[in-house]
N, C-alpha and C positions, 0 to 999 in steps of 0.2 A: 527180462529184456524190456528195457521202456519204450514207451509208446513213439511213433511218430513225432516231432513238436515243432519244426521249420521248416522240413521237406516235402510231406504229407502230400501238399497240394498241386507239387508235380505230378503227382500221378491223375490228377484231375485234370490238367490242362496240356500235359502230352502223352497221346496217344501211340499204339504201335502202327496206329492208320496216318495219324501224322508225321510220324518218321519215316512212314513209305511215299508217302506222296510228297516229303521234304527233297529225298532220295530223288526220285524221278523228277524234280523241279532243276534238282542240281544236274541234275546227269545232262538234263538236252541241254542245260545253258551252259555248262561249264567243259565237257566234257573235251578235252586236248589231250593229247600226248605230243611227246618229244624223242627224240633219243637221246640219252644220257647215260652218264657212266654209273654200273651198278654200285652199291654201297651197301655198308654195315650201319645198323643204325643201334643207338641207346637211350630209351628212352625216360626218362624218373617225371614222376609228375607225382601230384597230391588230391585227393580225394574227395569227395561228396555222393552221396546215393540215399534216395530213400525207398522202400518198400513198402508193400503189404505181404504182411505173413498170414499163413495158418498153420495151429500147432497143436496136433495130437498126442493124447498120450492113452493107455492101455495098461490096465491091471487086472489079472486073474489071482485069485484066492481062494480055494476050498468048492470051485466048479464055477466059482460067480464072475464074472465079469465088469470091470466097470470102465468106463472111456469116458472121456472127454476131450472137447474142442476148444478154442477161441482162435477170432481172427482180431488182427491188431497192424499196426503201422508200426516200420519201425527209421532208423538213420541210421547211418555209417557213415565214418571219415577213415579213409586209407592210406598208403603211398603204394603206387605201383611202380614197377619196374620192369621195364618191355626190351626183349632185344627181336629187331628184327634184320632178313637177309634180303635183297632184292634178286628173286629167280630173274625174272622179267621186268622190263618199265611197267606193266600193268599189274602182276604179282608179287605181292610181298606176304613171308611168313615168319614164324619164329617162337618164342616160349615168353609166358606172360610171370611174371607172382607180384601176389599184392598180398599187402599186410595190415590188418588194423583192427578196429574195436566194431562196436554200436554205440551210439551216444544214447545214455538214457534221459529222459525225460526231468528236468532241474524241478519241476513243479510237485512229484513222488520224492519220498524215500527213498534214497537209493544207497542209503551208508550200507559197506561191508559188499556191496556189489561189483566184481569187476569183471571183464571178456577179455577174448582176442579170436583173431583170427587170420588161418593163411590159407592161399588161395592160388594154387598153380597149374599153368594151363598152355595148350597152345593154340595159335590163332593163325588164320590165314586173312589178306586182306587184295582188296582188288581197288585200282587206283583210277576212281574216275576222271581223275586230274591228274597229269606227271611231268609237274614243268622239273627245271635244273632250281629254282629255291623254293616252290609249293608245291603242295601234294594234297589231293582230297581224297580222301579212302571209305570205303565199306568194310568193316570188319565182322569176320566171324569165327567164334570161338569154342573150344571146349575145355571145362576145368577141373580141377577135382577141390576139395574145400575141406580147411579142419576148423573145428568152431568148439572155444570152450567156454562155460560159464562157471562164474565162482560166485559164491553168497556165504556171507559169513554173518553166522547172528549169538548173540550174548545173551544168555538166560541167567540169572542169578550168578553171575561169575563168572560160567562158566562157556566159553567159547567153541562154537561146532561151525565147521565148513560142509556146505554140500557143493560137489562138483558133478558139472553134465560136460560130458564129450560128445560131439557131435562130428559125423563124416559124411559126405555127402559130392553130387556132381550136377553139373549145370552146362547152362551155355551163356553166349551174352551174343549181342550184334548193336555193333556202333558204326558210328560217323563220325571219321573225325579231323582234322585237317592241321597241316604243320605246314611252317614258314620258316625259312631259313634265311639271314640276317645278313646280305649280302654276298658276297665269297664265303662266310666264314663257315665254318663248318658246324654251326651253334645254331641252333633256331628254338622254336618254340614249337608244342604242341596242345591241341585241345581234344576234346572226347566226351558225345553226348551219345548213349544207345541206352539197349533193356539188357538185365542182369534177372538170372536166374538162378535158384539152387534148391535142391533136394535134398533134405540130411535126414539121418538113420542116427537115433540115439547111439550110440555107442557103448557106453558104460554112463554110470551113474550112481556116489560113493557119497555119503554122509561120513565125515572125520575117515577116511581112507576105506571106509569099511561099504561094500557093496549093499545098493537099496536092497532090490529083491531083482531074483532070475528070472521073472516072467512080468517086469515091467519096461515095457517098450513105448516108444516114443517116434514122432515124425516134425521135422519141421520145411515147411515151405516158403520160399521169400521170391517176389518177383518184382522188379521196380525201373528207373531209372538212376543211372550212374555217369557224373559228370567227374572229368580230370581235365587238369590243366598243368601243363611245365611242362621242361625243355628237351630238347633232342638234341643229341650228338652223334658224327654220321662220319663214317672213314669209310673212305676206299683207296682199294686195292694200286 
């Protein structure tokens, strides 16, 4: 997984103390409701997040023990795909999935390197703003996460892949606010919060053939993640 290399420094200059006290700046200034007709909403947007990880791993052999750590920075680009239902003008909920890589680091090595990964989840959201074409929301989430990595390297000829699966569950809590473009039923959305996740090696196979039974693996990633694109909203 490459390192952090243009996102990094989000996690330096926003905080989970700054998104609480952004929250509470918006809520007393902004804070309206209407009444309006409920809708369906769908939303596709496109992706950026960076994190800090920590990633262990764990090998017993013949009584001994060995482990090791590192922590590291890393990026992602995704696309999501949200559909939500409006219970209430001030409650909205629905199922989330997003899909996508890590971007590794252009400055490393990285031939024979590729990921992916998906991400599904549901969320509920509370509307501290609910006009008839905007909306300001509080989201919160819960997901489940599948993460794979591939490495493929060439030794005298001869070519060997190792694969790691990784499965894991998180949360995320954003802010995020959409605007819809007159009557029409199109708008746009944006999404700034913290993204979290806890993965359990899963498996772990050199050329298809399993490492070893008693090597275990953790990985941790907590960061910021921004989306941006549009909304599409029918009702009933």
């Amino acid at each position: 997984m490459g390192s952090l290399f243009f996102l990094s420094f989000l996690l330096h200059l926003v905080t989970m103390k700054n998104i609480a006290l952004l929250v509470i700046t918006l809520f007393i200034s902004t804070c309206a409701f209407s009444q309006r007709e409920k809708e369906f909403q769908v939303r596709a947007s496109y992706g950026l997040a960076g994190y800090a990880t920590l990633s262990e791993t764990k090998f017993t052999a013949f009584g001994f023990e060995v482990s090791d750590s590192d922590t590291s920075g890393a990026a992602t680009q995704h696309f999501n795909l949200d559909l939500r239902y409006d219970f209430t003008n001030r409650i909205t909920a629905g199922i989330d999935l997003k899909l996508g890589s890590y971007i590794y680091d252009p400055e490393e090595d990285n031939r024979g390197k590729s990921n992916s990964f998906v991400v599904v989840g549901i969320s509920g959201e509370f509307n501290l703003m609910s006009r008839e074409k905007s909306r300001l929301f509080l989201g919160l989430g819960l997901h489940r996460s599948d993460l794979e990595l591939r490495e493929r390297d060439t030794n005298a000829g001869v070519v060997s892949e190792a694969v790691a699966t990784y499965r894991g569950r998180g949360i995320k809590l954003n802010l995020g606010y959409s605007k819809f473009f007159g009557n029409s039923p199109i708008g746009f959305n944006v999404s700034l919060g913290y993204d979290s996740h806890n993965f359990d090696l899963e498996d772990y196979t050199i050329d298809n053939n399993p490492f070893f039974a008693n090597y275990e693996g953790t990985l941790q990633v907590r960061g910021l993640d921004f989306s941006m694109g549009l909304v599409f909203r029918i009702r009933p």
